[in-house]
C-alpha positions in Angstrom: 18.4 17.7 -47.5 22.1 18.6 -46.8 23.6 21.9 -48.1 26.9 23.2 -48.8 28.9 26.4 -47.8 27.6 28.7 -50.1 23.9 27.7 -48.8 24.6 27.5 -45.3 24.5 31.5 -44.0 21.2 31.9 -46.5 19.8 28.8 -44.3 20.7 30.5 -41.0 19.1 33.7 -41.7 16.0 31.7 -43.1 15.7 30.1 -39.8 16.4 33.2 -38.0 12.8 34.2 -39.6 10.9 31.3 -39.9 11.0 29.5 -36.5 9.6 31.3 -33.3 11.0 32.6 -30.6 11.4 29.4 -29.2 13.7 29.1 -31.8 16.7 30.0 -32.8 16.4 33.8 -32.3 16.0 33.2 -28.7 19.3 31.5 -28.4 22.1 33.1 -26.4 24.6 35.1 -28.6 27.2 32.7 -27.8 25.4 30.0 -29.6 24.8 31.9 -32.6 28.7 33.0 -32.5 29.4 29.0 -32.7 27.0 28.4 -35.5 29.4 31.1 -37.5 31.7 29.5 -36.4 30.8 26.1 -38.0 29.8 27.9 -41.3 33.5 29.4 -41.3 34.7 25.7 -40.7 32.7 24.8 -44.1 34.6 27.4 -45.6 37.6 26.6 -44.7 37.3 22.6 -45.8 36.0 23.9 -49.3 39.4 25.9 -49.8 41.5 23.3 -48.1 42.9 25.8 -45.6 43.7 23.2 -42.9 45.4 25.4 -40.7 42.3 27.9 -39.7 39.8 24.7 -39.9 42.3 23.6 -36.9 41.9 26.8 -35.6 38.2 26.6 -35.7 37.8 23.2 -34.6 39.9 24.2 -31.4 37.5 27.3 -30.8 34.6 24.9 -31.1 35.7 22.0 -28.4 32.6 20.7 -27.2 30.7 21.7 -29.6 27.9 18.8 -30.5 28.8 19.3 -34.3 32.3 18.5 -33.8 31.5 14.9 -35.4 30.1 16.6 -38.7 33.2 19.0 -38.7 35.2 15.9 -39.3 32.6 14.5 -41.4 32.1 17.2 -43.9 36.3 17.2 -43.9 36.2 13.2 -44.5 33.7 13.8 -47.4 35.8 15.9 -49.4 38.7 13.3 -49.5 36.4 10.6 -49.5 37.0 9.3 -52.9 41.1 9.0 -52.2 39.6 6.5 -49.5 41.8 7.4 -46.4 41.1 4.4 -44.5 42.8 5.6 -41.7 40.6 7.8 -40.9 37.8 6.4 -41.9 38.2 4.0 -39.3 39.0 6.4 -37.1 35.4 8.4 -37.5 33.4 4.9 -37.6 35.3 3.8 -34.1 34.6 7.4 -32.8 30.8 7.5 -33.6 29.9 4.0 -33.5 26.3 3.7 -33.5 25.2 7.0 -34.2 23.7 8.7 -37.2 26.1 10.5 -38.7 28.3 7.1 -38.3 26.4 4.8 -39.9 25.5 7.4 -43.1 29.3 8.0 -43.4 29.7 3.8 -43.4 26.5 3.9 -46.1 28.9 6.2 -48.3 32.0 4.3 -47.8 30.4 1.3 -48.3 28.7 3.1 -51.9 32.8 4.0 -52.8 34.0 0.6 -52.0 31.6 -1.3 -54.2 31.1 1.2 -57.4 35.4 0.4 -57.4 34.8 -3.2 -56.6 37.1 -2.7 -53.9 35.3 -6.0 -52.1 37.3 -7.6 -49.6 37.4 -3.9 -47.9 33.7 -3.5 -48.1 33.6 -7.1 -45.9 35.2 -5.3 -43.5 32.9 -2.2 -43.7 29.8 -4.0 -44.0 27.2 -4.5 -41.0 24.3 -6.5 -42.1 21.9 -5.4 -39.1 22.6 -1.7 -40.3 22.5 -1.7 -44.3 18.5 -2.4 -45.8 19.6 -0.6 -49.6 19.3 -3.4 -51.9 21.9 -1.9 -54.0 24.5 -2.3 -51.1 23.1 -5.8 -49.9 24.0 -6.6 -53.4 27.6 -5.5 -52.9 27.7 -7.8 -49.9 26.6 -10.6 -52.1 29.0 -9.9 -54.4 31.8 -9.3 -51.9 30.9 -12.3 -50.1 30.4 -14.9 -53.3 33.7 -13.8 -53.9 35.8 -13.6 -50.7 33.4 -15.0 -48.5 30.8 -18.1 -47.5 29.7 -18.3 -51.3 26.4 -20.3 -49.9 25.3 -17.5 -48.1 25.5 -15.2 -50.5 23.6 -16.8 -53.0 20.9 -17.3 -50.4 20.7 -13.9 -50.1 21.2 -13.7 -53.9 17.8 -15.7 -53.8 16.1 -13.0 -51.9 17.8 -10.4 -54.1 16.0 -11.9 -56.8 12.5 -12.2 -56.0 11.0 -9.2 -56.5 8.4 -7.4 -58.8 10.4 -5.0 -59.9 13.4 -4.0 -61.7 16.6 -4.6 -58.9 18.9 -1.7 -58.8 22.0 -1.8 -61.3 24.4 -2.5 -58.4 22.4 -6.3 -58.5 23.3 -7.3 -62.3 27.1 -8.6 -61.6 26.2 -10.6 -58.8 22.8 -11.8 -61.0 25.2 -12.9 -63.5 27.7 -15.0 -61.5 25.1 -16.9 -60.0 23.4 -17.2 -62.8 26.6 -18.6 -64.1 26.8 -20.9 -61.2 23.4 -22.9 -61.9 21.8 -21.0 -59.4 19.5 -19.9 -61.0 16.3 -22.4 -61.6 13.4 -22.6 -63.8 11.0 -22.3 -60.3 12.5 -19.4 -59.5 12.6 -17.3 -63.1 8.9 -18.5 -62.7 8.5 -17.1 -59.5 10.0 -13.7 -60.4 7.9 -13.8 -63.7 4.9 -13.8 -62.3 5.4 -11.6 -59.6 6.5 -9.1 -61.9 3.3 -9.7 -63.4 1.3 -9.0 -60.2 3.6 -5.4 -60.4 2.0 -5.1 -64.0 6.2 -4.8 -65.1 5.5 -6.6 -68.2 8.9 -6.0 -69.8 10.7 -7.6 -66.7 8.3 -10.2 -67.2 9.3 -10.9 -70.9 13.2 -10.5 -70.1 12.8 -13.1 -66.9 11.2 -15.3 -69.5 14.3 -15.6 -71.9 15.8 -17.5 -68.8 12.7 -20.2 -69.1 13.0 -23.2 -71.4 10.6 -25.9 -71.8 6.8 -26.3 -70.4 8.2 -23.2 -67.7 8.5 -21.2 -71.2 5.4 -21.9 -72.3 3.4 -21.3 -69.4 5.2 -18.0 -69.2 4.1 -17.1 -72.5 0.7 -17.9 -71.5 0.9 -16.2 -68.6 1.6 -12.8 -70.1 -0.8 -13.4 -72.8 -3.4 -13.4 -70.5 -2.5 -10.7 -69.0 -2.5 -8.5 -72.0 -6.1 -10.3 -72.7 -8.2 -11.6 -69.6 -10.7 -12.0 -71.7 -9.6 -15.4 -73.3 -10.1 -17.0 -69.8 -14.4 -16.7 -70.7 -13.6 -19.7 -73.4 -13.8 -22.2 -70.8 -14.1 -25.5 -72.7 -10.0 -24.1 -74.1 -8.3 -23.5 -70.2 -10.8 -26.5 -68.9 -9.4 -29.0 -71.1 -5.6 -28.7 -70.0 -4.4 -31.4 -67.6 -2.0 -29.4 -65.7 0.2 -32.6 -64.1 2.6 -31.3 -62.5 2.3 -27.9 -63.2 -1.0 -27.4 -61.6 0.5 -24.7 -59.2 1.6 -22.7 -62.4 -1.9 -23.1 -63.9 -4.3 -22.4 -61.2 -1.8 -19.0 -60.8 -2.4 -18.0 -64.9 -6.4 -18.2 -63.9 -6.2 -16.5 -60.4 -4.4 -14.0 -62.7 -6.1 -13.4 -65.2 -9.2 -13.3 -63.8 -8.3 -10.6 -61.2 -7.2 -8.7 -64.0 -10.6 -9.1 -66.1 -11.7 -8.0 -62.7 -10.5 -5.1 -63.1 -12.5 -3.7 -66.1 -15.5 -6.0 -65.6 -16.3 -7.9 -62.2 -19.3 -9.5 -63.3 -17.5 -11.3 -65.7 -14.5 -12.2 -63.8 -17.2 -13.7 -60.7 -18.9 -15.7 -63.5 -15.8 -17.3 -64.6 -13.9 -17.6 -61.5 -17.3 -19.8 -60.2 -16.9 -22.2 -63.3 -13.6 -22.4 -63.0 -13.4 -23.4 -59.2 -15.1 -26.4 -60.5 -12.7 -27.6 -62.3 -9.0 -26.6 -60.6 -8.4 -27.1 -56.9 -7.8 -23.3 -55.6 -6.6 -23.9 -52.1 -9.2 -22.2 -49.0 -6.7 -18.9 -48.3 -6.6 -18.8 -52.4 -10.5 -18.7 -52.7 -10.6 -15.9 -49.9 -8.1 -13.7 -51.3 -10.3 -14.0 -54.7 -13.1 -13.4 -52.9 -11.8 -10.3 -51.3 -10.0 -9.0 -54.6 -13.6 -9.5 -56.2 -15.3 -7.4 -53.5 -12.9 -4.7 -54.0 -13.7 -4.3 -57.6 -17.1 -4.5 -57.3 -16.9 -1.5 -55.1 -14.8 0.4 -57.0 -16.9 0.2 -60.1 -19.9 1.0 -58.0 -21.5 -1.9 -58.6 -24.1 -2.2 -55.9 -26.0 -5.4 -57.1 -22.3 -7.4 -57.8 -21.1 -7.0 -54.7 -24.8 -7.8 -52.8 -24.5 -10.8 -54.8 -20.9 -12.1 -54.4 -22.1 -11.2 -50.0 -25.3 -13.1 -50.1 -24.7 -15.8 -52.2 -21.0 -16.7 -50.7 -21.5 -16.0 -47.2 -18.9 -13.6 -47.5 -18.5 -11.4 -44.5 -15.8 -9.3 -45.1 -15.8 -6.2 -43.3 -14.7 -4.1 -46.0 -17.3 -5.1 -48.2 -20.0 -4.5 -45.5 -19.0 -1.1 -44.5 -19.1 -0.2 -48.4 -22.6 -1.8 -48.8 -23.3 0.4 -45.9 -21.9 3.5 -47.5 -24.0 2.9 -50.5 -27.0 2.2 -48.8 -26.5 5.7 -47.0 -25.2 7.3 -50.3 -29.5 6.2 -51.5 -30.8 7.3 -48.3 -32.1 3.8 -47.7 -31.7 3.9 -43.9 -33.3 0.3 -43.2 -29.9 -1.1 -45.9 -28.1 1.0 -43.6 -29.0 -0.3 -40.2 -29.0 -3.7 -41.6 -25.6 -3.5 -42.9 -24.2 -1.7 -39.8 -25.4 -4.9 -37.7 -23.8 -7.7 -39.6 -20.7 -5.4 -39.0 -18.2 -7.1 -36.8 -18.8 -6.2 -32.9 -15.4 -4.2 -33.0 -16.3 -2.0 -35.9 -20.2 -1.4 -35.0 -18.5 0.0 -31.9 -16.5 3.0 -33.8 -18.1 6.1 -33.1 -18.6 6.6 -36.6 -20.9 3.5 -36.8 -22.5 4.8 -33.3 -23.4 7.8 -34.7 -24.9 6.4 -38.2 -26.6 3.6 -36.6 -28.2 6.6 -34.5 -29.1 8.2 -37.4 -30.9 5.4 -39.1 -32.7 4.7 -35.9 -33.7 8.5 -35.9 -35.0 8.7 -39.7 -37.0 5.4 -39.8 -38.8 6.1 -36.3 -38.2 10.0 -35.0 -35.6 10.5 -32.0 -38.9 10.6 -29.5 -39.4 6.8 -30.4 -35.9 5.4 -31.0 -34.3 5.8 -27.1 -31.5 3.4 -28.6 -30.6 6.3 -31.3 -30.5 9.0 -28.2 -27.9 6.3 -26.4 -25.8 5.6 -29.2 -24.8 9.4 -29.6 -24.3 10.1 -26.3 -21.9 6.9 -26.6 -20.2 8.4 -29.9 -20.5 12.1 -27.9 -17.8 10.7 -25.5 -14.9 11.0 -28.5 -13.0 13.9 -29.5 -13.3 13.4 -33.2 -15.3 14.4 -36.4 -18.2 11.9 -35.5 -18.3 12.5 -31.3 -18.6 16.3 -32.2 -21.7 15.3 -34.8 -23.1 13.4 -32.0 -22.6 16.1 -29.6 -24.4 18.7 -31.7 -27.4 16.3 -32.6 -28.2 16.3 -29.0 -27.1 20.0 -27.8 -24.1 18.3 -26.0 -20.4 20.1 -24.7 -17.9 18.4 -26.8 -15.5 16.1 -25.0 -12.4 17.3 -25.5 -10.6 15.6 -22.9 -7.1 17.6 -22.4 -4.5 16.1 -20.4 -1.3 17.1 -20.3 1.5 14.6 -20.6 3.1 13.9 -17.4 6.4 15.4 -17.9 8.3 17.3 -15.6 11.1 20.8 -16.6 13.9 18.6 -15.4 13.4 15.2 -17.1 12.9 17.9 -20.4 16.3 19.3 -19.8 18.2 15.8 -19.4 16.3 14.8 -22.6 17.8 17.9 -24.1 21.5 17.3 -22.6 21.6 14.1 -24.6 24.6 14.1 -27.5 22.2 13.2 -29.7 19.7 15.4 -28.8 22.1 18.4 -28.7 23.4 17.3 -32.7 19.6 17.5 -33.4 19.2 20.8 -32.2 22.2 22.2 -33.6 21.6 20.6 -36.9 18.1 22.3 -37.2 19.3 25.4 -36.3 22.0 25.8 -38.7 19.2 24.5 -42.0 20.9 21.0 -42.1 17.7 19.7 -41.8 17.8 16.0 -43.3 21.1 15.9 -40.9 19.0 16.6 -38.3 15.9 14.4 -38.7 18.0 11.4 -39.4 19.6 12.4 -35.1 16.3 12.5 -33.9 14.6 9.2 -35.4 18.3 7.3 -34.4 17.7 8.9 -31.0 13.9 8.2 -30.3 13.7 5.0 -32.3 14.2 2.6 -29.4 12.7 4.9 -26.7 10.3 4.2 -23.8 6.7 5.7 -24.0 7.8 8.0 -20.9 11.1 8.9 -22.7 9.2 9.2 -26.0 6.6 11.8 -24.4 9.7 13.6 -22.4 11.1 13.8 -26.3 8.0 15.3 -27.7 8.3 18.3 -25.3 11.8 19.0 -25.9 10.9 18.9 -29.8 8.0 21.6 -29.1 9.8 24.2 -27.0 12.2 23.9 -30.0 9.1 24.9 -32.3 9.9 21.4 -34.2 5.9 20.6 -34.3 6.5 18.2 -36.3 9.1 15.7 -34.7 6.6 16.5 -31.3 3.7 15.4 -32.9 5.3 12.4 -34.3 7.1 11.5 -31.1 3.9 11.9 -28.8 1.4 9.6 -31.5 4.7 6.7 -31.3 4.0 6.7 -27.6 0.2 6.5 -28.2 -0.6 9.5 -26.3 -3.9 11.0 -27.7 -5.1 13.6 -25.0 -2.3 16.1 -25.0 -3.7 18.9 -27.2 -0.9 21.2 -26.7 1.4 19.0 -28.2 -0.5 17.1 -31.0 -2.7 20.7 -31.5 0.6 23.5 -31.2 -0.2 26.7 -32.2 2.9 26.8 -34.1 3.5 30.2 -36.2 0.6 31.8 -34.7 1.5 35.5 -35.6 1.7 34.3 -38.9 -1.7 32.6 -39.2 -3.2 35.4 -37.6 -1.9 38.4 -39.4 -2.9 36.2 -42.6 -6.6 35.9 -41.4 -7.1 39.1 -40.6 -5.6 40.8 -44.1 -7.7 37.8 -46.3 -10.6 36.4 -44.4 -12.6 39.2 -43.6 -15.6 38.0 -46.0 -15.2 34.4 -45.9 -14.9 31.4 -43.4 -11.1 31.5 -43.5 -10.2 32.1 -39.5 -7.4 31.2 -38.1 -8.3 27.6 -37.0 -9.5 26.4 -40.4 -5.9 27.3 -41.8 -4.4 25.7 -38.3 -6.3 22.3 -39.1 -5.3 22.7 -42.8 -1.6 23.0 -41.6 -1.8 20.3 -39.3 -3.8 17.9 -41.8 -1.6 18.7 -44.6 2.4 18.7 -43.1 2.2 18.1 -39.4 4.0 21.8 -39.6 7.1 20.6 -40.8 7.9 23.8 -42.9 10.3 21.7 -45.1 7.8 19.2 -46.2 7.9 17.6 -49.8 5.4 14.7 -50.9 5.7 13.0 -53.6 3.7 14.8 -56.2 6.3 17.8 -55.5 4.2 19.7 -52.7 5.9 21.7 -50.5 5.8 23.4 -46.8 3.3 24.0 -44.2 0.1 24.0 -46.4 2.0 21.6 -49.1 1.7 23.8 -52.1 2.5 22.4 -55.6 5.0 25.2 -57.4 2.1 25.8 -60.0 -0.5 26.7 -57.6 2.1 28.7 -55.5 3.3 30.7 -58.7 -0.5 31.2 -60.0 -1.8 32.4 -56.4 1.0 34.2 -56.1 0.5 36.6 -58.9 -3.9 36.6 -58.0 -2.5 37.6 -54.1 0.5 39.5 -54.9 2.5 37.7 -52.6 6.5 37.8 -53.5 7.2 34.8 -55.0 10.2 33.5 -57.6 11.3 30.4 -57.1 9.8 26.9 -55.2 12.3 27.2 -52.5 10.4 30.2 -51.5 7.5 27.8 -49.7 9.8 26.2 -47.7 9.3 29.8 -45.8 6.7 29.4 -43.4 5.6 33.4 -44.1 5.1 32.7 -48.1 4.1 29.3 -47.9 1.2 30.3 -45.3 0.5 33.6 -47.0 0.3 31.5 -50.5 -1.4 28.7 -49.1 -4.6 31.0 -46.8 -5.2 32.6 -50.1 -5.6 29.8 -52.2 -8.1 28.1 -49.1 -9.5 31.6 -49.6 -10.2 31.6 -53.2 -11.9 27.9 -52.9 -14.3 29.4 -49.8 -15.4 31.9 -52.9 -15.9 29.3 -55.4 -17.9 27.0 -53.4 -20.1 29.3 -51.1 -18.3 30.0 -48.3 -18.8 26.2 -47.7 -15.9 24.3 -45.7 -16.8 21.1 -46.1 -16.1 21.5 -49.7 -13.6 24.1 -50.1 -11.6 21.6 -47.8 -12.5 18.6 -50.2 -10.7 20.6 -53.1 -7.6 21.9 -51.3 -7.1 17.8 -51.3 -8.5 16.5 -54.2 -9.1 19.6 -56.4 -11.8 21.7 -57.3 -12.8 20.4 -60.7 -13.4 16.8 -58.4 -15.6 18.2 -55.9 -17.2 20.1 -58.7 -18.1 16.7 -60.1 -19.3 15.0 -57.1 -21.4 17.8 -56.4 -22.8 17.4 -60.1 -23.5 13.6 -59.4 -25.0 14.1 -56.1 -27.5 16.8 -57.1 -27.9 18.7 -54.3 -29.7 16.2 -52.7 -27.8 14.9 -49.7 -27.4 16.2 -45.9 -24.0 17.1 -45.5 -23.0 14.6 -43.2 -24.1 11.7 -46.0 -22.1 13.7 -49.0 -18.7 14.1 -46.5 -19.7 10.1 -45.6 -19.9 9.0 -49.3 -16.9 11.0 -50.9 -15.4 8.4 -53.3 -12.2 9.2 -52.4 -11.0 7.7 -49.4 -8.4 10.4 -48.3 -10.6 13.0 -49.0 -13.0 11.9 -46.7 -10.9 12.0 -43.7 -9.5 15.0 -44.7 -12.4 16.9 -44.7 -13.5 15.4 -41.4 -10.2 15.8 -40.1 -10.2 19.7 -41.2 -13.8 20.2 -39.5 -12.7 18.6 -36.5 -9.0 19.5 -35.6 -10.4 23.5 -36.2 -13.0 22.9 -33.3 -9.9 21.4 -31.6 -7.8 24.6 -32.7 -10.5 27.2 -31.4 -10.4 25.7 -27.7 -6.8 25.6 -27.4 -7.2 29.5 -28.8 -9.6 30.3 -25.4 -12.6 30.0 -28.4 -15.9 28.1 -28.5 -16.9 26.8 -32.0 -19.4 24.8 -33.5 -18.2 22.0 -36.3 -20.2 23.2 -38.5 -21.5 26.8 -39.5 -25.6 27.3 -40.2 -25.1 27.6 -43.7 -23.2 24.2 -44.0 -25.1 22.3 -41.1 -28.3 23.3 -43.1 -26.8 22.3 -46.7 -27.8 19.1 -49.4 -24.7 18.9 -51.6 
């Protein structure tokens, strides 16, 4: 997110409050006289007064924002299109970030005024991925340019499931006006909008059919709106496809996956009667198979997908490791051992198959008689996860929570930090340009070395940027850090919140830690796409309906990108589903991600009748599982790096049937 003048001393004072010391309040007073000095540069270039922005700019050689001085200068007069000085930025900050996002806007100027034989000269092809600008280029370049090229990329333009953007349709047109568009490729693009389920694409690709492509089109969506014609057999069997029996096999394979999708059994029937009759090639019949499997399983049909296993041969791991999860959901530990062992080798060998297979072993024949159970959790006991701490409690083991530091010395950290680059990052998060300053640090780290990665990681945590560390030290695949992948970030925070609210529940500080961590990574200005927001990632609703339950101040949604409000909001809310469902984390967890009314439901379904390691196990959803095991394992994770030994689970939910 980028903000303007008006919001730019509100975002300083917000950071001033919201990141730790490590932050910007521990910054010399020099630095924080620069950073008013930029904000009176802003000023200056939103009331034209070029004479103190020279001023400014003078006061702040050296500065690492320098570049976005010019650039938020550039913007204003952006649309006159000064190329002068546009080339004079680009050749100044050639391959950088701010660079290329001020070529991405020139480049949106030059073709929204079909200014086209400038935006050949603007255009990089190994920089620009926007479809709407790549179909500027084709435009630009069927017009001044290699006109072959351009409708090859045209072609690529074109073949999608969805609705291109509006940037596409003038170049669409002249190439359709140019022949090239054929009837193989409106087919094409009909049916994979199809596969997209954009049926009204799929109708307006169709006017551009003619003849048998036509027809089969028109079949093609009819089916689709009504799978169920494909069960009168004797009426698809009796067409003789010719040379359209690529188009036809694809209406079936079609269809039927979408009868599939209300009714499997049906749509397993059919597609065996119909492989009698059309040649489906071997990858064709294995992506059926698979789609098949998948709906089985998510209709709960048990007995289908035994069936489609058995009677195919079909060994896909997938479908195993669901059989498995519904053997264990019935308690039927011989289903589950069996299942486990027709696994493939690599999966049987995941700690979370270790430690079920040990389980089986131990219900069908007691722990005294089944050594190999004893062995496979002392094997899954070696992992620091959900399933190794499970496997460590079964048999009264220490968790393995193998800590090693990354191997990173002060100095290489302050080279890292003396980067330009990393200096524009650092400056840009300070000041509350924050998408600004993400977009600096994935240019910078995106071609680093793991060592350089891991130096990057450090920088990003003595900055109290948890979330750029984390991310940094996971893309150089180093797991055993727990400082860095478990910070303690906004501890006084977490723990004045505990204190006030969890006094009669199981909210302490390392549940709302792992919470924090599951949910945002700590990146305080997180947004997903359903509209959560901040550390906990709070929708507005439940923020503005806790708020007024914890009287916590609260007025508008911008208010959770603070980390006080947004933890304060989000502790209380955990706290309110630790009431609802007994004090219980395991479920209270399950609803902060999947809601309360869910879990509710499960719970309803299940009857109180399962251990709680089989109820986490068999949560339908599959986020929600690891969630919750994610929760119960990064807070035993969160209590050692706090100097605290905890158990995964507490009596009253290690002793539960959900």
């Amino acid at each position: 997110m980028s903000i303007g003048a008006k919001g730019f001393a509100f975002f300083i004072t917000l950071l001033l409050t919201a990141v730790p010391t490590s932050g910007l309040a521990g910054e010399a007073e020099d630095a924080v006289a620069q950073r008013e000095k930029l904000r009176a540069a802003r000023m200056a270039i939103a009331r034209g007064d070029l004479n103190r922005l020279k001023q400014l700019k003078a006061d702040l050689n050296g500065h690492p924002l320098l570049p976005y001085i010019d650039y938020w200068a550039l913007s204003k007069e952006l649309s006159r299109l000064p190329y002068d000085k546009i080339d004079k930025f680009l050749a100044d900050n050639e391959n950088t970030a701010i660079g290329d996002w001020l070529r991405v806007r020139v480049l949106r100027e030059l073709g929204s005024r079909a200014r086209f034989r400038a935006y050949l000269k603007y255009y990089r092809p190994e920089k620009i991925t926007r479809a709407s600008l790549r179909c500027y280029y084709a435009d630009a370049l069927s017009r001044h340019g290699d006109k072959a090229v351009a409708y090859r990329l045209v072609e690529e333009l074109w073949l999608v499931g969805s609705s291109q953007a509006d940037e596409c349709d003038p170049v669409f047109r002249r190439w359709m006006q140019d022949g090239g568009l054929t009837q193989e490729l409106a087919w094409q693009r009909h049916q994979l909008a199809l596969q997209k389920g954009n049926l009204d694409l799929a109708a307006y690709i169709a006017t551009k059919m003619t003849g048998t492509y036509a027809k089969l089109a028109a079949l093609m969506r009819s089916v689709h709106k009504n799978p169920e014609q494909l069960l009168d057999y004797p009426r698809f069997a009796s067409f003789s496809p010719g040379d359209y029996s690529r188009e036809y096999r694809a209406i079936v394979v079609h269809g039927l996956q979408r009868l599939a999708q209300n009714d499997a059994t049906s749509a397993n029937q059919a597609w065996q009667r119909y492989q009698a009759s059309y040649l489906f090639s071997d990858e064709t019949q294995e992506r059926m198979l698979r789609y098949l499997a998948r709906q089985f399983a998510r209709q709960d049909n048990f007995n289908g997908l035994l069936q489609l296993v058995k009677e195919r041969q079909f060994t896909d791991a997938s479908s195993i490791e669901w059989l498995a999860r519904q053997s264990l959901r019935e308690l039927d530990w011989e289903q589950l051992a069996f299942w486990i062992d027709r696994m493939p080798e690599e999966q049987q060998q995941h700690e979370r198959w270790l430690y079920w297979k040990a389980r089986a072993l131990e219900e069908l024949y007691g722990r005294e008689r089944a050594s190999a159970a004893v062995q496979l959790y002392r094997k899954a006991a070696q992992n620091r996860s959900y399933y190794g701490f499970l496997a460590a409690d079964t048999l009264g083991l220490n968790y393995s929570f193998i800590d090693r530091p990354v191997p990173i010395n002060p100095q290489q950290v302050e080279e890292m930090a003396a980067r330009p680059a990393m200096r524009r990052a650092r400056e840009l998060q300070a000041i509350g340009e924050l998408y600004h300053a993400r977009r600096e640090w994935d240019y910078a780290t995106r071609d680093m070395s793991h060592g350089e990665l891991l130096t990057a990681s450090k920088l990003a945590s003595s900055w109290g940027w948890y979330h750029k560390s984390i991310q940094s030290v996971l893309a150089a695949d180093y797991l055993d850090d727990l400082e860095l992948r478990f910070p303690l970030a906004f501890a006084d925070i977490v723990d004045d919140v505990s204190k006030r609210i969890g006094g009669k529940t199981a909210l302490d500080p390392y549940f709302i830690y792992a919470v924090a961590r599951q949910e945002s990574h700590f990146s305080h200005d997180a947004k997903s796409q359903a509209g959560a927001l901040g550390l906990m990632q709070l929708l507005p609703s439940t923020a503005r309906a806790t708020a007024r339950r914890a009287g916590v101040k609260y007025r508008r949604s911008w208010d959770l990108l603070s980390p006080n409000t947004n933890i304060a909001l989000g502790s209380f809310y955990l706290n309110t589903l630790l009431d609802r469902f007994d004090n219980n984390r395991i479920l209270a967890a399950a609803a902060y991600n999947a809601g309360p009314t869910r879990v509710a439901n499960w719970l309803k379904e299940t009857k109180n009748r399962l251990p709680f390691d089989v109820w986490i196990e068999t949560i339908p959803y599959r986020e929600t599982r690891h969630y919750v095991q994610n929760v119960l394992a990064y807070s035993v994770i969160y209590a050692y790096r706090s100097g605290t030994k905890l158990t995964l689970l507490r009596k009253n939910e290690a002793t539960s049937k959900l």
